[in-house]
N, C-alpha and C positions, 0 to 999 in steps of 0.2 A: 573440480570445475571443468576439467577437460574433456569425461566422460560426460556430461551435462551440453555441451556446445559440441561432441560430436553428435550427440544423439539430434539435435537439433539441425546441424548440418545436412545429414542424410534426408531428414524434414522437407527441409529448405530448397534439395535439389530436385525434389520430388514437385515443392509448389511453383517453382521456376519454371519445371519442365509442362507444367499442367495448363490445358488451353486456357480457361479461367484467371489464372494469374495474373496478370494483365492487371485486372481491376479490382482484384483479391476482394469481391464482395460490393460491399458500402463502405469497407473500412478497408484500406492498405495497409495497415497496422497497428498496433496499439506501444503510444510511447507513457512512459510510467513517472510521474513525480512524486515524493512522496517522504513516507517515516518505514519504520520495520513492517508496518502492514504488506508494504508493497516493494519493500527491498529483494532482490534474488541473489544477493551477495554480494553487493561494491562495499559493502563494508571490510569485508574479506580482504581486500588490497587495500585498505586504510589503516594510519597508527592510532587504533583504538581500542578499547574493551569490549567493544559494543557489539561482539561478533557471535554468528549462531554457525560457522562452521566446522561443527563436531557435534558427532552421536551424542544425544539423543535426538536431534534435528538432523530433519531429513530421512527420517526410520520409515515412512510410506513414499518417500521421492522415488519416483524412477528409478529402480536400480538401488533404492538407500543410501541416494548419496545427500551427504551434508553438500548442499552447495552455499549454505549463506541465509538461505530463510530460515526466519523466526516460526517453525512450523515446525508438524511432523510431514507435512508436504507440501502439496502447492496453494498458493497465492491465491487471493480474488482475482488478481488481475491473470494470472495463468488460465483460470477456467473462461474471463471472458475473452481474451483470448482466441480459443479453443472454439467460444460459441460463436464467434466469426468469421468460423474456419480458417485461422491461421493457429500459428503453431502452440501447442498446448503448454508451451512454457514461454517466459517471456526473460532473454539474457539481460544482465547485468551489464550496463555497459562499460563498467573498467575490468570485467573479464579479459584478459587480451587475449586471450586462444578463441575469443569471437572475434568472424568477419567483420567487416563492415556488412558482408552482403546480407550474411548472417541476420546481424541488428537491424536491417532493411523489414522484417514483418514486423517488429518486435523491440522496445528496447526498453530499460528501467534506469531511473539516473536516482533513485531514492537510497534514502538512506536511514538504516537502523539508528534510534535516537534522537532525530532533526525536527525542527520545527518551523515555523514559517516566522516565529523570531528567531534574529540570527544568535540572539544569547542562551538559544535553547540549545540548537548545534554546539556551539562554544564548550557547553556543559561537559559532554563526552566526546568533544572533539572528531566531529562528526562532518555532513556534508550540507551545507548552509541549503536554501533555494536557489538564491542568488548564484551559486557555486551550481547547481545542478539545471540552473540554464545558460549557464558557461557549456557546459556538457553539450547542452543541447543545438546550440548556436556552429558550435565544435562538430558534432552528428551532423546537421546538414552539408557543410563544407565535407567532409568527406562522403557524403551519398551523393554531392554531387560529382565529387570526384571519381569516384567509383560507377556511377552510374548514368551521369550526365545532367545537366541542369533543370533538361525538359522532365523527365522520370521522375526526379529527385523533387523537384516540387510539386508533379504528383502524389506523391508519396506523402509530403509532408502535407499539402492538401486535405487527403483522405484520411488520415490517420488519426486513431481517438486518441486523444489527450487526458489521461484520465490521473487527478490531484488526488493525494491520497494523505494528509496531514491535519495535525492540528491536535490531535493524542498528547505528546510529549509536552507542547507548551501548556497546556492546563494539567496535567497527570503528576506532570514535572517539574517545570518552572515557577507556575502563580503560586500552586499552592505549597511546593516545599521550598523553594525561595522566597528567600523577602524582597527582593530589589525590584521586580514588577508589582507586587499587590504592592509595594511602598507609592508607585506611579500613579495605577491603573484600578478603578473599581474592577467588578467582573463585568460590567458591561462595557464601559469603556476599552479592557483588555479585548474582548471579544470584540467590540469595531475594529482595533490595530489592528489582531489578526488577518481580518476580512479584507481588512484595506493590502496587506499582503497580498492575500490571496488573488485579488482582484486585480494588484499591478500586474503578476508573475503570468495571469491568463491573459490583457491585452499583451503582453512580451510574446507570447507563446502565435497568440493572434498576428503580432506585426512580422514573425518568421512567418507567419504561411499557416497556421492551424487555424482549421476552419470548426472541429469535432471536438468540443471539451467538457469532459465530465467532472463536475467536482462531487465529491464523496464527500457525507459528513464523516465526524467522528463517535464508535463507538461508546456506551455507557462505563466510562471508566472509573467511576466508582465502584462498579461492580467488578472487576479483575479481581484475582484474589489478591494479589499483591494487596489491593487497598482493602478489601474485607480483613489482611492480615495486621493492618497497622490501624485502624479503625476503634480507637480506643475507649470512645463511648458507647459503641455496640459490637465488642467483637463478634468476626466472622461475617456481618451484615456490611450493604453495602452504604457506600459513604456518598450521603445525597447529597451533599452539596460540589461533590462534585460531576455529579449526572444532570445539576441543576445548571450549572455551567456548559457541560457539554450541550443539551437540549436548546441554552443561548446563543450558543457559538453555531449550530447547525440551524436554528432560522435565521441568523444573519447571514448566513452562507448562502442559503436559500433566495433568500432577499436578492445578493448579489448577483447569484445566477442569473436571475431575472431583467436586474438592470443591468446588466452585461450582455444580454441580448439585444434590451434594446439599444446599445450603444454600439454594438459592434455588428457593421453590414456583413450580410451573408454569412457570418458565424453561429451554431449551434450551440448554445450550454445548458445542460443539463445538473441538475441537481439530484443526487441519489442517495437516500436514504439508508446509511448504517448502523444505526442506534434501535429501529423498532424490531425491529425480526431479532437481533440480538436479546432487548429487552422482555420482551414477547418467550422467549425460548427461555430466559432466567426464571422467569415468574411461572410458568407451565412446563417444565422442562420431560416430562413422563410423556406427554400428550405427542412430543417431538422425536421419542427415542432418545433421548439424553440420562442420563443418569448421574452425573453430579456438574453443578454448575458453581460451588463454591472454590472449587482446589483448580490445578492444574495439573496434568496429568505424568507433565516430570517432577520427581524428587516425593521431598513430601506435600508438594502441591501448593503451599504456601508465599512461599517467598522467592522461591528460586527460577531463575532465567538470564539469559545469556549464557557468562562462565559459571555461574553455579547451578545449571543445570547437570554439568557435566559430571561432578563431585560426587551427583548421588542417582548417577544414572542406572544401578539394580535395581531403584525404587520404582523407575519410569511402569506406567503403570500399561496394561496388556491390550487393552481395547481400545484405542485412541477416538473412536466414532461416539461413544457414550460419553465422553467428555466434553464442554464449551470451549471449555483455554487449554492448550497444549503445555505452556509454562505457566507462570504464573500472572502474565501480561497479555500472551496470544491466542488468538482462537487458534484450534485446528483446520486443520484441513475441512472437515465436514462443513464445518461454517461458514468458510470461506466460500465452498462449493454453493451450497444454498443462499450466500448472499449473491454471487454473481447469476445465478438461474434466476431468482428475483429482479434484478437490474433491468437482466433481457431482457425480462418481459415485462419491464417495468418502465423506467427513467430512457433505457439502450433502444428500448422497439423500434426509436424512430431514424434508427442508425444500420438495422436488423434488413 
């Protein structure tokens, strides 16, 4: 992690010192909420399982280092980022060998595992929402301490805010736990969610965020993890839970919208992670892909997190021909091409 927040240092004193800086674009920075999609390591300094830092993660990072992502490298949220022109990685904010000044373009309060119900976190003892706007609330008192009040709400101002959840509580909780589907149809689950999601961006809104993105969530039926467990059609994917997902991302949608109109002078944007994903399973040759059942550590089936680690000979040689890196996460490459999409998509008006 250390080598990961120097290399970012050096970064950082380069954009400080650059006439631009000042107004770092249309965006000041990009701050991160979120699940494993969008974690860069605070799981790493938590007591949990739930952690990606050891080879075979992190085998295209800068330098191959495991820092914490669920990848073989970086994050959606790194490449956009990058197409901001800030810094092409976005730290971890319980890294402590990062500054504050540091986490000033850039920061991620997400966490491998979590969900925007607090009993999905709970699960793997993980980092709640609630918990990672403690973080956040925590972040501005010291940018402003560090930086002064007038800046620092600058700062906080310009910065995209970009949610990256909601995987885990459907992937995880509804449907391999009883104690929600005992509650909640799937449409009803899918309003709680939203209703989350919804409180956590006016919070975000009454700190000072004016730039908010919400990300749906990927077709996680189709992971191999669940093509693995998928007992009425092994190796195929399990629709009923892409049928969920698909509900939970127009309600998300929905919200966006009326979060606009409720909240003066705030931007929200709803961006689409489930089609280009889905798109690419179903035509996966036309894309340069060449398997989109397995994942590309172990034997591609089942294994992520710690047992990636186990059968890390198997890690397979060309990480770019692959969808999923493990058996839960996309690569690198997907990541990249969902954020190039964004830009030019949901982000343009931010661009």
């Amino acid at each position: 992690m250390f080598s990961q927040c120097l290399q970012l240092l050096i970064l950082f004193a380069h954009l400080l010192l650059s006439p631009s800086a000042a107004s770092g674009g249309k965006v000041s920075a990009v701050i991160v909420f979120g699940d494993s999609t969008v974690d860069p390591g605070n799981n790493d300094h938590i007591l949990t399982v739930v952690k990606g830092d050891f080879p075979p993660y992190g085998r295209d990072f800068d330098g191959g280092v495991a820092t914490g992502r669920f990848s073989n490298g970086r994050l959606v949220t790194d490449f956009i980022s990058e197409g901001f022109g800030l810094p092409s990685s976005v730290p971890a904010y319980l890294d402590t060998s990062c500054t504050i000044d540091q986490l000033a373009m850039g920061v991620s309060f997400a966490s491998a595992g979590t969900g925007l119900d607090d009993l999905t976190a709970d699960i793997s003892n993980v980092i709640p929402v609630r918990q990672q706007l403690d973080y956040f609330r925590e972040y501005k008192e010291r940018l402003a301490i560090a930086r002064g009040a007038s800046e620092a709400d600058a700062i906080i101002a310009g910065a995209l805010y970009y949610f990256s959840i909601g995987n885990n509580d459907i992937g995880v909780n509804y449907f391999l736990l009883p104690q929600r589907r005992a509650q909640f149809s799937p449409p009803e689950y899918a309003a709680f969610l939203v209703g989350i999601a919804g409180a956590a961006v006016r919070e975000v809104y009454r700190l000072g965020g004016r730039k908010i993105q919400l990300a749906g969530i990927l077709p996680v039926g189709c992971v191999p993890a669940m093509r693995t467990v998928n007992l009425h059609r092994p190796g195929e994917c399990m629709e009923d839970f892409n049928q969920f997902a698909l509900l939970f991302n127009a309600e998300l949608r929905k919200a966006a919208s009326k979060l606009n109109g409720e909240l003066s002078e705030a931007r929200v944007v709803y961006s689409d992670m489930y089609s280009l994903v889905s798109t690419i399973i179903a035509n996966p040759l036309k894309y340069g892909f060449e398997n989109v059942a397995r994942g590309c550590c172990g034997t591609g089936l089942i294994e992520a997190s710690f047992l990636c680690v186990l059968d890390e000979p198997l890690t397979c040689e060309d990480t770019d021909k692959y969808v999923f890196f493990d058996s839960v996460h996309p690569t690198e490459r997907i990541y990249k091409m969902e954020a190039s999409q964004m830009l030019n998509t949901s982000l343009a008006a931010f661009l």
